[in-house]
MOPAC internal coordinates of N, CA, C and O (Angstrom, degrees):
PM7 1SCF
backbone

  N    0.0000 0     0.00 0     0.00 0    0    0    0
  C    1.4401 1     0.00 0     0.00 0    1    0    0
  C    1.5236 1   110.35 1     0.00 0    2    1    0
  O    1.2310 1   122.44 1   139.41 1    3    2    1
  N    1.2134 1   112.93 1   -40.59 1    3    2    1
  C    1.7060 1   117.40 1  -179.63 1    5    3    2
  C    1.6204 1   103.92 1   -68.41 1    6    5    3
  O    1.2310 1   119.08 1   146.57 1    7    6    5
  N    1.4727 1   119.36 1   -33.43 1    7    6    5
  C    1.5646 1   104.24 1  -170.55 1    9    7    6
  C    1.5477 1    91.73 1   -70.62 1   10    9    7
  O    1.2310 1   125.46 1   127.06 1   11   10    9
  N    1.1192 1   107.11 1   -52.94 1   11   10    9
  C    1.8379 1   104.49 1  -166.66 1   13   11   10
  C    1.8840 1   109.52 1   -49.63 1   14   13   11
  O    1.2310 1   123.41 1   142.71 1   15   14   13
  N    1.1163 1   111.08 1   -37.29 1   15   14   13
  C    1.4644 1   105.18 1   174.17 1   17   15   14
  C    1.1839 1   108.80 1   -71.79 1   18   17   15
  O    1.2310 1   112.53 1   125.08 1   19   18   17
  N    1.1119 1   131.70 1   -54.92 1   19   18   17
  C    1.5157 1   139.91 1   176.39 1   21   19   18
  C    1.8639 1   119.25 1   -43.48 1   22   21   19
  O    1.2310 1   124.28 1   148.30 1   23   22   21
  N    1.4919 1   109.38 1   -31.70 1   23   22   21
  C    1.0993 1   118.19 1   170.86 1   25   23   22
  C    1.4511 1   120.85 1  -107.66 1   26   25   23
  O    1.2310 1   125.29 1  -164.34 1   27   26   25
  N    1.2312 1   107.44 1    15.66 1   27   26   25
  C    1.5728 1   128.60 1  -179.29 1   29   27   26
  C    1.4379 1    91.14 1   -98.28 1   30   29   27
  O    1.2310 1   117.96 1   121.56 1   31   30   29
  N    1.5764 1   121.48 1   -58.44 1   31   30   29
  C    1.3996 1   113.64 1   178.29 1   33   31   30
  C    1.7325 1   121.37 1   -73.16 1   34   33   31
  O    1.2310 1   127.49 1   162.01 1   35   34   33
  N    0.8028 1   103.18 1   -17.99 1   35   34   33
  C    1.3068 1   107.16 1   171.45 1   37   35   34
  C    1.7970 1   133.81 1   -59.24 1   38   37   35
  O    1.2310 1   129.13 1   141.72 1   39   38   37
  N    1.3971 1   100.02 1   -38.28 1   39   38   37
  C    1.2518 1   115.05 1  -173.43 1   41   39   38
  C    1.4395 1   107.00 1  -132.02 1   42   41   39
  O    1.2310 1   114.58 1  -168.61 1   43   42   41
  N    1.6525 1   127.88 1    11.39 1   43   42   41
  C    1.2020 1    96.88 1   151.99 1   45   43   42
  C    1.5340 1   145.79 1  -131.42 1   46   45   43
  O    1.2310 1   138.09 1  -120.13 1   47   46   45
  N    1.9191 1    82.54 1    59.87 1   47   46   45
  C    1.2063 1    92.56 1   153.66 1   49   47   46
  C    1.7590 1   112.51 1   -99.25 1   50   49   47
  O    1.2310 1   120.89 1  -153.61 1   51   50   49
  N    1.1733 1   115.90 1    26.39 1   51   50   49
  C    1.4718 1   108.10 1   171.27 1   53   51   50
  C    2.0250 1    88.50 1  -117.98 1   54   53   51
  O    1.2310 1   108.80 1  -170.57 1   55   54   53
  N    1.0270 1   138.57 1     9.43 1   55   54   53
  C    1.3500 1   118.85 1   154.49 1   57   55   54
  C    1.5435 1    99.36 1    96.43 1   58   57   55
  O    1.2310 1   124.76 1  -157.51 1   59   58   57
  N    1.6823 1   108.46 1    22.49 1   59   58   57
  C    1.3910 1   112.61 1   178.09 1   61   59   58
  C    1.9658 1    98.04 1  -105.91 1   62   61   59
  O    1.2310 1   120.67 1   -47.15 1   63   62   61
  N    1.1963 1   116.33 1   132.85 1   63   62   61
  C    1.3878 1   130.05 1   171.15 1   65   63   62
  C    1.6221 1   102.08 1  -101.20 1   66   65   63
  O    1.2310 1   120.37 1   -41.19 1   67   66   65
  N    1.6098 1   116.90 1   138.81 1   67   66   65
  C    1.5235 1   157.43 1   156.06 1   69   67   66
  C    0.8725 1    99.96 1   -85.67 1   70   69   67
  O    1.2310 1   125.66 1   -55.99 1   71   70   69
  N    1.2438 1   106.74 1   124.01 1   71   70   69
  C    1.6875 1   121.31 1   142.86 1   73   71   70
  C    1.7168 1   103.61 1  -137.08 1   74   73   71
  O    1.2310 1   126.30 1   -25.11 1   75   74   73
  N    1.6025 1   105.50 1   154.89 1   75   74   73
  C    1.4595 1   112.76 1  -175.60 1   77   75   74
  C    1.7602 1    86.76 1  -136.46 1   78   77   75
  O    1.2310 1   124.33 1   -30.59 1   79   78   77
  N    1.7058 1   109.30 1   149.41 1   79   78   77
  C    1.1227 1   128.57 1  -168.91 1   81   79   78
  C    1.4046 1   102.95 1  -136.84 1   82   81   79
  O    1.2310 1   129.40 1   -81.27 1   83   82   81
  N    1.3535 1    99.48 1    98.73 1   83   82   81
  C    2.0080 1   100.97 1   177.27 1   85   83   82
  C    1.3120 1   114.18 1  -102.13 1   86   85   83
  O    1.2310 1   114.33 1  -106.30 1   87   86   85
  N    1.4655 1   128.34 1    73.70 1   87   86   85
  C    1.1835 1   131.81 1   177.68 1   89   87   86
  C    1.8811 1   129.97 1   -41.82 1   90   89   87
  O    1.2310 1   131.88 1   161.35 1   91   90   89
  N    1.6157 1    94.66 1   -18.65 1   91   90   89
  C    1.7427 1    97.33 1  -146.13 1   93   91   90
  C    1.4757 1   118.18 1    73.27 1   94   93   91
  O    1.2310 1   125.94 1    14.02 1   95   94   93
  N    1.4952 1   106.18 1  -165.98 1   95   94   93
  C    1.4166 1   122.55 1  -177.37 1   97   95   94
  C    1.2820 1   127.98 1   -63.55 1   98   97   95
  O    1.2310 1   119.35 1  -100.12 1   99   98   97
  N    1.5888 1   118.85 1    79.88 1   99   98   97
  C    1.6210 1    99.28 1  -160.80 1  101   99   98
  C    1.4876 1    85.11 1  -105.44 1  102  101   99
  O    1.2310 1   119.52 1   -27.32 1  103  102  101
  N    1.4432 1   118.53 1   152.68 1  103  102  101
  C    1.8213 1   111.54 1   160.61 1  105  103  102
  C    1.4888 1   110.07 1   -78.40 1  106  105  103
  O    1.2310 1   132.84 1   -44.02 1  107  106  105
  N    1.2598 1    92.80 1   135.98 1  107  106  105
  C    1.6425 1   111.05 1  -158.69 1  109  107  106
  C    2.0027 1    83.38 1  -147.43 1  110  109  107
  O    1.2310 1   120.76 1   -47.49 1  111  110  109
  N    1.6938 1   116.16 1   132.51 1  111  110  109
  C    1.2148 1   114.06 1   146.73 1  113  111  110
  C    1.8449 1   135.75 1   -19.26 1  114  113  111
  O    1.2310 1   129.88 1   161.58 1  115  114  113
  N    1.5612 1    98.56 1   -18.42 1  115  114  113
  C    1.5555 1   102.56 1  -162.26 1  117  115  114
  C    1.1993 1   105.35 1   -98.14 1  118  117  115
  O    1.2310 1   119.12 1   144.74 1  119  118  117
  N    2.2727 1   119.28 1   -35.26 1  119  118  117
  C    1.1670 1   113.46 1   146.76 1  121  119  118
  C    1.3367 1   142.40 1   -90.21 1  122  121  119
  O    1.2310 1   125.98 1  -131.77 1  123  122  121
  N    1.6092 1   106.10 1    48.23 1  123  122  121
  C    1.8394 1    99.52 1  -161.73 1  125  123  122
  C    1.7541 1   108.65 1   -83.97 1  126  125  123
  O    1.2310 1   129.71 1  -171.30 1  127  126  125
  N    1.3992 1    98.89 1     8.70 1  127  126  125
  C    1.6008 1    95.28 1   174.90 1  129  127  126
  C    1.7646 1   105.40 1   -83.13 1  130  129  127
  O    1.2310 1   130.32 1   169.52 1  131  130  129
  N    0.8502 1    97.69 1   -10.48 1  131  130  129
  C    1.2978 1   100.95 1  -178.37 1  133  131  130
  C    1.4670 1   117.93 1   -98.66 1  134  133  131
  O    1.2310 1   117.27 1   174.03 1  135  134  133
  N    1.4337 1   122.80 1    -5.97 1  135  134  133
  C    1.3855 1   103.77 1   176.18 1  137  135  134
  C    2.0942 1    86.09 1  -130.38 1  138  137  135
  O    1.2310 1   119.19 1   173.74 1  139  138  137
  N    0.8966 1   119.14 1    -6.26 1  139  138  137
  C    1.8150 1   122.17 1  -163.06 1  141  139  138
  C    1.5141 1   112.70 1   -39.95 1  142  141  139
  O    1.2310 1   127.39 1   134.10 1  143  142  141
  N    1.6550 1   103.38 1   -45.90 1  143  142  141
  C    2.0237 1   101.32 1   173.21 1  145  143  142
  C    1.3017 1    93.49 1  -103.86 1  146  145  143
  O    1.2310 1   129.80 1    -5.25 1  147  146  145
  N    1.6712 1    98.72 1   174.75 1  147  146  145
  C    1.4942 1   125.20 1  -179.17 1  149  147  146
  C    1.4284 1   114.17 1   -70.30 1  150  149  147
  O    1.2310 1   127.83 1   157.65 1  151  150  149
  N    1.3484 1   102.54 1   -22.35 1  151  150  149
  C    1.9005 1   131.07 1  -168.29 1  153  151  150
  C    1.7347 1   105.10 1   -78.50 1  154  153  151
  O    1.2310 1   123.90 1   130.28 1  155  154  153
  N    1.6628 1   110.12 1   -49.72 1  155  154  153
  C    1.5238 1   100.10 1  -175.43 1  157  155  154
  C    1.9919 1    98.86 1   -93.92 1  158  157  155
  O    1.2310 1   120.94 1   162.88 1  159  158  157
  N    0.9895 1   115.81 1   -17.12 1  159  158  157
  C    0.9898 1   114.76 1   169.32 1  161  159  158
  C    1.6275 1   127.05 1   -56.63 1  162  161  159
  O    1.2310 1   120.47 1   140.24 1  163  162  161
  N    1.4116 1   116.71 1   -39.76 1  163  162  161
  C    1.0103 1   120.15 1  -160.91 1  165  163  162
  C    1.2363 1    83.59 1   -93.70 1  166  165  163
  O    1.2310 1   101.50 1   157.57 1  167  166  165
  N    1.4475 1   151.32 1   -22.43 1  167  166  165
  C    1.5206 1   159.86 1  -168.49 1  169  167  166
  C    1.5571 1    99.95 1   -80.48 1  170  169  167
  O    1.2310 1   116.59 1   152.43 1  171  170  169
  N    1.3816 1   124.09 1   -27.57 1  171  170  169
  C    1.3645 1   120.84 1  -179.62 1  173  171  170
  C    1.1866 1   116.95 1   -88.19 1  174  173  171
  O    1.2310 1   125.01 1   132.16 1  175  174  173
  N    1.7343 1   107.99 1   -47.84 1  175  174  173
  C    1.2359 1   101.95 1   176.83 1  177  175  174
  C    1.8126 1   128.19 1   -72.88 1  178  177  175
  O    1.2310 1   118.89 1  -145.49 1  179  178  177
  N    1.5123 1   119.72 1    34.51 1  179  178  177
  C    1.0453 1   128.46 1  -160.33 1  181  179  178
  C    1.7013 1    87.05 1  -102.70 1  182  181  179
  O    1.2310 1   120.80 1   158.57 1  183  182  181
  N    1.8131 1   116.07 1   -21.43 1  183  182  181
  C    1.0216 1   129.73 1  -151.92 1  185  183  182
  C    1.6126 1   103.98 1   -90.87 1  186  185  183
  O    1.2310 1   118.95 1   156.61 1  187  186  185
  N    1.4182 1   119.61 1   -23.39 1  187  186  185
  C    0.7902 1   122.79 1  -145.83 1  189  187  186
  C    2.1165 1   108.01 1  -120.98 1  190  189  187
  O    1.2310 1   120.68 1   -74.54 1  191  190  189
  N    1.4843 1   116.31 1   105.46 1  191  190  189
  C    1.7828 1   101.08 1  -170.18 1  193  191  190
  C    1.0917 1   101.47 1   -48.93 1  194  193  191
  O    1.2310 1   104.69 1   122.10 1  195  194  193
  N    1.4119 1   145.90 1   -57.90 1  195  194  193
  C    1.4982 1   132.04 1  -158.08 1  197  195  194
  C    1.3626 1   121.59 1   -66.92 1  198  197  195
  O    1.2310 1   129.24 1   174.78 1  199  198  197
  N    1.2057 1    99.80 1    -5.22 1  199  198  197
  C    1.7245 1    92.78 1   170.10 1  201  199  198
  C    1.5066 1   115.51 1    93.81 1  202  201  199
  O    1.2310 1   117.90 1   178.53 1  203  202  201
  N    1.2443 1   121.60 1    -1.47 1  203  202  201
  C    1.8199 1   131.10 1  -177.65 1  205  203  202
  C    1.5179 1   114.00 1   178.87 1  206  205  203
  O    1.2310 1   135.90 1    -4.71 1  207  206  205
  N    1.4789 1    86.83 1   175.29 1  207  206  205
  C    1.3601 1    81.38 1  -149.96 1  209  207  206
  C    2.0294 1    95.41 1  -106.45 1  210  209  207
  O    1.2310 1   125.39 1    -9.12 1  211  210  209
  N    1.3472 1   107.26 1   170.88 1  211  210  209
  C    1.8318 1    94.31 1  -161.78 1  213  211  210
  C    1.2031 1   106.48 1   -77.09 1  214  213  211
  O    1.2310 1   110.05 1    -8.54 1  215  214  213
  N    1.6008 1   136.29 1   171.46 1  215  214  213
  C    1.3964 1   132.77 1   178.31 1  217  215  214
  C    1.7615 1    84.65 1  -137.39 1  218  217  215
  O    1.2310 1   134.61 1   -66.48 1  219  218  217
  N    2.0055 1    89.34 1   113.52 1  219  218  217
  C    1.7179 1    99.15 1   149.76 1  221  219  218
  C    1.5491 1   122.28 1    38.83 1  222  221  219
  O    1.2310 1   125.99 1   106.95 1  223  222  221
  N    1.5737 1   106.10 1   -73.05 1  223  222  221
  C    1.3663 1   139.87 1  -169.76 1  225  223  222
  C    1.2568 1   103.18 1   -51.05 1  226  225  223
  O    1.2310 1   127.75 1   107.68 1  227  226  225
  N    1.7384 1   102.68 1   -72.32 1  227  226  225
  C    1.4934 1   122.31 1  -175.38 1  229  227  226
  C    2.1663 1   113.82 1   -33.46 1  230  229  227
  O    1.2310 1   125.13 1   160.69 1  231  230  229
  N    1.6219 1   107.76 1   -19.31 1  231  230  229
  C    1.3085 1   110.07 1  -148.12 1  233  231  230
  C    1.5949 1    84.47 1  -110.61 1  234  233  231
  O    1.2310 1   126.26 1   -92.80 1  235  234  233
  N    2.0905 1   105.57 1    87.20 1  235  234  233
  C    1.5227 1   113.18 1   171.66 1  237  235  234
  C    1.7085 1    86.87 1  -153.15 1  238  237  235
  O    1.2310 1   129.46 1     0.17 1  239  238  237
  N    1.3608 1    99.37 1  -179.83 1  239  238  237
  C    1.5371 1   110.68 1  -176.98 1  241  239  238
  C    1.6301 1   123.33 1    66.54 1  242  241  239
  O    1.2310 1   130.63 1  -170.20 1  243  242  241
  N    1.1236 1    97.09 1     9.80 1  243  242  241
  C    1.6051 1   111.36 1   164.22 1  245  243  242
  C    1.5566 1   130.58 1   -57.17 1  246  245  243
  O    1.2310 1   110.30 1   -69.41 1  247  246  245
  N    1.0120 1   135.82 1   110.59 1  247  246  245
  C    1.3499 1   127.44 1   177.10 1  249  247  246
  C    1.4143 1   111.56 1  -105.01 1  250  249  247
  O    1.2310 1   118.88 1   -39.48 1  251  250  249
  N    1.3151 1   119.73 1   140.52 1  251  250  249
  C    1.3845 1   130.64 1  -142.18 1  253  251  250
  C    1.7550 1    92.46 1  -149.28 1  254  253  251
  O    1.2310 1   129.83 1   -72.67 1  255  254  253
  N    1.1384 1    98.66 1   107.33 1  255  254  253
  C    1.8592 1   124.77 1  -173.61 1  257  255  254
  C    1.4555 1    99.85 1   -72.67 1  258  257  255
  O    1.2310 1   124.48 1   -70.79 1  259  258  257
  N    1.4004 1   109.01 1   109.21 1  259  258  257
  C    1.7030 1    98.90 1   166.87 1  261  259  258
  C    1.7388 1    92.97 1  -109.15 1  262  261  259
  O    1.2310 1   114.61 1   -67.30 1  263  262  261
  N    0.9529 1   127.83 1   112.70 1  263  262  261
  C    1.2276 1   151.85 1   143.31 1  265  263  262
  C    2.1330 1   132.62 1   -83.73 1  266  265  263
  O    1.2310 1   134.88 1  -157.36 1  267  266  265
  N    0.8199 1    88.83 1    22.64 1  267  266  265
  C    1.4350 1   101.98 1  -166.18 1  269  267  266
  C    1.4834 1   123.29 1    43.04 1  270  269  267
  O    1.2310 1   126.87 1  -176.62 1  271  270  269
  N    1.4558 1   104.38 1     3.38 1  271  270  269
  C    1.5985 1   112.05 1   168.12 1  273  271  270
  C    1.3588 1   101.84 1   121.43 1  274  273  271
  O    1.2310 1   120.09 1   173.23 1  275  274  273
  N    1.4454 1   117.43 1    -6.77 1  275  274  273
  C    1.4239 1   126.81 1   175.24 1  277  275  274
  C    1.7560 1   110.40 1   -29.89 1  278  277  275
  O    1.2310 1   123.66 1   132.09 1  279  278  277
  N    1.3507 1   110.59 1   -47.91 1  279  278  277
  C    1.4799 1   107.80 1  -175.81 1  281  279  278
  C    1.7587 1   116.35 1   -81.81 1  282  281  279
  O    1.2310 1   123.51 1  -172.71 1  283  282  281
  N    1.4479 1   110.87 1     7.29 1  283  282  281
  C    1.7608 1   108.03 1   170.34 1  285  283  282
  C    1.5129 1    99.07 1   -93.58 1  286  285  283
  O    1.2310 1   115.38 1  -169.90 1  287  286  285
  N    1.3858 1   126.37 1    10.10 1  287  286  285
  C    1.7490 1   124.81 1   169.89 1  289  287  286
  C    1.4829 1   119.18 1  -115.00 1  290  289  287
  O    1.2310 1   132.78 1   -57.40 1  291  290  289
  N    1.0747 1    92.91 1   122.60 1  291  290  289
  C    2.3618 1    99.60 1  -169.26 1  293  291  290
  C    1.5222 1    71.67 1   -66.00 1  294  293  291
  O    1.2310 1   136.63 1   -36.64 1  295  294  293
  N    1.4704 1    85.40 1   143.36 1  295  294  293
  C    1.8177 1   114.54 1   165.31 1  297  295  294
  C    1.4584 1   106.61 1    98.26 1  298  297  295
  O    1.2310 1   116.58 1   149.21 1  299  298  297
  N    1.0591 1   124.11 1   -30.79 1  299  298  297
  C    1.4289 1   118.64 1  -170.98 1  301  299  298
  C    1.6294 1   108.36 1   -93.71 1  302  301  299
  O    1.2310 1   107.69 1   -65.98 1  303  302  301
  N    1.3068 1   140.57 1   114.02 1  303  302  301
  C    1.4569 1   158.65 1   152.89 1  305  303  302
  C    1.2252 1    97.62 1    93.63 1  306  305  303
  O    1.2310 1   122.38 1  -133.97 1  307  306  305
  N    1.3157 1   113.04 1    46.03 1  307  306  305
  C    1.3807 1   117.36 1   162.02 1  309  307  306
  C    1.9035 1   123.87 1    86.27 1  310  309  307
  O    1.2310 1   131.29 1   171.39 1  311  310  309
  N    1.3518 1    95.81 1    -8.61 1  311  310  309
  C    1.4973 1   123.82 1   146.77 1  313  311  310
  C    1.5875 1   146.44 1   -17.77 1  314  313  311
  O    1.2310 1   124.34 1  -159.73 1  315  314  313
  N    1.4796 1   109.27 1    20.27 1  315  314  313
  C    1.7121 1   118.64 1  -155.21 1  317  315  314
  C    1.1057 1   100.39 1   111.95 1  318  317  315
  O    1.2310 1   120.10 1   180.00 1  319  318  317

């Protein structure tokens, strides 16, 4: 979260916009070591209240604050 703010301020004064997307645990190819047997699988989802882990799919209904960056400054919308 800090790089994305940090590189949110960084570059937009050249008219470049950040955004960061923290889904949680979705199975994705990148973590399949983590769900691949029934053994670490069932060890992960011990981690997790809902009981599984998200699929791709699950990752809609997001609302995504464009504020012009108002919220990377303490004081502004209640912010510090």
């Amino acid at each position: 979260m800090l790089t994305m703010q940090s590189l949110a301020q960084e570059v937009s004064g050249q008219g470049i916009l950040v955004n960061g997307i923290a889904p949680g645990a979705i199975r994705t190819p990148t973590n399949r070591e983590a769900w691949a047997t029934a053994e670490v699988l069932a060890d992960l989802l011990e981690l997790f209240p809902y009981g599984r882990i998200g699929e791709p799919d699950d990752v809609v209904g997001t609302t995504l604050l464009a504020d012009d960056g108002m919220l990377l400054y303490p004081g502004f919308c209640g912010n510090g």
